[in-house]
N, C-alpha and C positions, 0 to 999 in steps of 0.2 A: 500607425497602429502596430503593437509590436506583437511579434511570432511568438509561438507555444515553442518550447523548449524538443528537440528532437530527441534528447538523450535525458535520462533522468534527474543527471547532474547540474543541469543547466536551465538558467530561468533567461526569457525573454529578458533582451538587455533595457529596453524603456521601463521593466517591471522592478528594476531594482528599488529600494525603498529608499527613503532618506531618513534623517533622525529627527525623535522627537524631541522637545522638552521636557527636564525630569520629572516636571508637577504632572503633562498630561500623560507622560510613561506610566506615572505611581499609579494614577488612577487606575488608568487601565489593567496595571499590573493586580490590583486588588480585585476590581472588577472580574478579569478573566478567569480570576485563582477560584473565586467565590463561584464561577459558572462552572471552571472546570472540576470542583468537587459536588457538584450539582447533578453528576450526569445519572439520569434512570437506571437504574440494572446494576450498576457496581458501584463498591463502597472501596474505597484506597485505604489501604494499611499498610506504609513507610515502614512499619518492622516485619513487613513480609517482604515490600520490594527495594528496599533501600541496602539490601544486606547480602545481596546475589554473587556469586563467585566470579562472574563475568563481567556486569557492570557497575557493583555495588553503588557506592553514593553519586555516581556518573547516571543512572539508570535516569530513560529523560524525565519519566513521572517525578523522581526525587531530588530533581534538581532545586534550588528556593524561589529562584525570582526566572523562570527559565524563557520570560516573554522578554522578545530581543527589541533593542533599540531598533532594530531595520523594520521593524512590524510598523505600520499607520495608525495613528491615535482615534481614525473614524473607521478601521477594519471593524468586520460584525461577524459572528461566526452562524454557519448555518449547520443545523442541525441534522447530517445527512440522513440519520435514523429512518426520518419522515419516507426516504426513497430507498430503504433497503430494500423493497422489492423488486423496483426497478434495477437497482445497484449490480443484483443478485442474479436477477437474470440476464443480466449483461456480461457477470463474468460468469455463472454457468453457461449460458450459451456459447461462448465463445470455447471454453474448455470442453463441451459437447463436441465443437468441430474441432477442437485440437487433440482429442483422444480416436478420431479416426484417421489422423494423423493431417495435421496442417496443411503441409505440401505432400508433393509427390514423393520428395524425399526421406519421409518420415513416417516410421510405423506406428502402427496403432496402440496405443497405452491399455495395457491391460485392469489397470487398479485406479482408474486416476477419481480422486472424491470428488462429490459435489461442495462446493462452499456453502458454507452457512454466514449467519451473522455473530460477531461477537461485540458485546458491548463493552467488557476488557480493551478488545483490539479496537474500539472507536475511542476509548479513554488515551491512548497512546498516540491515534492520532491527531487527537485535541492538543497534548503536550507537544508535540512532534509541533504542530501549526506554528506552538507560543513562542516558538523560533524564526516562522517567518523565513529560513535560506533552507534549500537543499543542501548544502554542503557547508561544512563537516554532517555525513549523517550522523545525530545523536546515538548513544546506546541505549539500545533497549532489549530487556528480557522481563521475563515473568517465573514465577513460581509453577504457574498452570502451563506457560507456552514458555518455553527455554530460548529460542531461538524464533525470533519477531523482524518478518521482510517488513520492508517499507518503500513505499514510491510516495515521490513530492514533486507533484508537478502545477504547473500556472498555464494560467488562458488571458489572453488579455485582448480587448475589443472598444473599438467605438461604437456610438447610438447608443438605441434603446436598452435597458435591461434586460437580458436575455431570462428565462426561467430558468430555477438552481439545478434541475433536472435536466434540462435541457443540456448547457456547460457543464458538467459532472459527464455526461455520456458521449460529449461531442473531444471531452477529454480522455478519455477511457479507449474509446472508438481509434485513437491514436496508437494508441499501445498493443491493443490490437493487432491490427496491423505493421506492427514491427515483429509479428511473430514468424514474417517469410523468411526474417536473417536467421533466422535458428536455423543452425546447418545437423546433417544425421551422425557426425563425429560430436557437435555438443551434445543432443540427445543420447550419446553412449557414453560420453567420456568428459562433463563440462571444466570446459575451461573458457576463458575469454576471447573473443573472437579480434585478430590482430588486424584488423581494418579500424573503417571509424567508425562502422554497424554495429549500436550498442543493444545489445539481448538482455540486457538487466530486468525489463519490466517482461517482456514475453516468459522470459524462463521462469520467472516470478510466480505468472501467471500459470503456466503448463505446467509446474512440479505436479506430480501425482497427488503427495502426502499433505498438500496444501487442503485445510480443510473449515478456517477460518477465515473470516475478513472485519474488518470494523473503519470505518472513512468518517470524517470529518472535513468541515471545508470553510473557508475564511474569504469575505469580497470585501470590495471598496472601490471607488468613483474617486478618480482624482483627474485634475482638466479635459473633462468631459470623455476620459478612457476608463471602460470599466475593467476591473483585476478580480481574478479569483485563483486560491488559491485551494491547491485538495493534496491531503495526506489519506494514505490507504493503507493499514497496518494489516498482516498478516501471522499466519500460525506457523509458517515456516520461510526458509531462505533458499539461494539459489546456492548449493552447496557443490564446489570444484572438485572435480576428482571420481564424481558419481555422477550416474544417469541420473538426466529432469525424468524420467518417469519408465516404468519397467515396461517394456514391450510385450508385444501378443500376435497371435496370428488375426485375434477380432478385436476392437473394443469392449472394454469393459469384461471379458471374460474368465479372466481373474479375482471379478470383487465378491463379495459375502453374498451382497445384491445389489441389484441392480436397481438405478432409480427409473420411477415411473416417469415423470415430466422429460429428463434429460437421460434418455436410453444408456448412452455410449457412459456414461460414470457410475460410481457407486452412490450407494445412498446415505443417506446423511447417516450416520455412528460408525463408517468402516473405521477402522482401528489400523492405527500407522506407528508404530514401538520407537521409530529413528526418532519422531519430532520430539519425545522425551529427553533426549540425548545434545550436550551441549557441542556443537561442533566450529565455534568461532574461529578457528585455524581454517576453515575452509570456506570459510564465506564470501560469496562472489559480490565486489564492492560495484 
């Protein structure tokens, strides 16, 4: 049965893909295009995101044919929309206890937002899926969000089908919990941490100005192991050289307001001026 990947970068080694044939690639490659500009809530226009000073015709949305041979000709994509509630209160809640500060080491975030859903940020990580590898992360920006985090991570299992909510949380719940390596010199001053304790997804997770999410997710059954795969695009990145999030004597007591459900954050519209700002020189890979 092969292992979830510890580090972002890394996909379980039995979940590697193998190639298809070009007839079932085309298919699907039509297929996928036809669902990916299908998606509810956003309409794609190539002359808004194809022409970006960052990642211009590289951007993953504008790629032409960006579904990879490594993808499975019987993957299905599930539609994570259906669980943004779930989704939602799984990273606010966890950002609820990381703005009172995670560990012992670490002080309490005075501004940190509540996430919402973006259905932008689920359209990029449908594109982001049609690739199929963590690595090379593709480029991605937007007109609306300049600067787009991503995590790409897999689960892979025998038996039964698990429920998509299920494996979605029991993946997340992972990331989580790699929020103990964040040390109180990253929290002031991020940079990479020189062990082999990767904070790419926790810092991801705990930036203050983060205040969007949008997931998508891809399975498949091949000799009797099931795979699934989830992309999680975001409204901001883990920027080096700055604090993941500006400190307080209390939570939350720096924001506009404060949210009702989830005390310790602000409420959904505070206003973050950096995420406008393109900062690719510092972006923590």
């Amino acid at each position: 049965m092969p292992s979830r990947s510890v580090r972002e970068s890394q996909f379980a080694t039995s979940a590697a893909p193998t190639k298809m044939s070009s007839g079932k690639c085309l298919t699907l490659i039509l297929l996928l295009a036809g669902w990916l500009t299908g998606v509810s809530g956003f309409k794609f226009d190539a002359s808004a995101y194809c022409d970006l000073p960052y990642c211009g015709a590289n951007n993953v949305v504008c790629l032409k044919t960006n579904y990879s041979f490594e993808c499975r000709p019987m993957a299905k994509f599930v539609k994570l929309k259906h669980y943004k509630t779930e989704i939602l209160g799984a990273i606010n809640g966890f950002r609820n206890k990381a703005a009172i500060g995670l560990t012992r080491y670490l002080m309490p975030a005075g501004r940190m937002a509540r996430v919402d859903w973006s259905d932008e940020l689920e359209y990029f990580a449908r594109a982001d899926l049609m690739t199929c590898m963590p690595l090379p992360r593709p480029c991605m920006t937007s007109p609306n969000i300049p600067n787009i985090g991503s995590i790409f991570d897999t689960d892979g299992y025998q038996g039964k089908e698990k429920k998509n909510q299920e494996v979605v949380l029991n993946i997340m719940s992972k990331w989580f919990d790699e929020g103990e390596y964040v040390t109180k010199e990253q929290l002031m001053y991020l940079e990479e941490r020189k062990d082999s304790k990767s904070t790419y997804r926790p810092v991801l997770l705990m930036t203050d100005r983060n205040t969007l999410v949008g997931c998508s997710a891809l399975k498949f059954t091949e000799d009797r192991n099931n795979y699934f795969y989830l992309s999680c695009c975001f409204s901001t990145v883990g920027m080096k050289h700055t604090a993941i999030y500006q400190i307080a004597m209390s939570a939350g007591a720096l924001c506009k307001r404060r949210d009702v459900q989830f005390k310790n954050l602000c409420a959904l519209g505070e206003k973050y001026p950096d995420n406008m700002k393109i900062y690719s020189d510092q972006y923590m890979r």
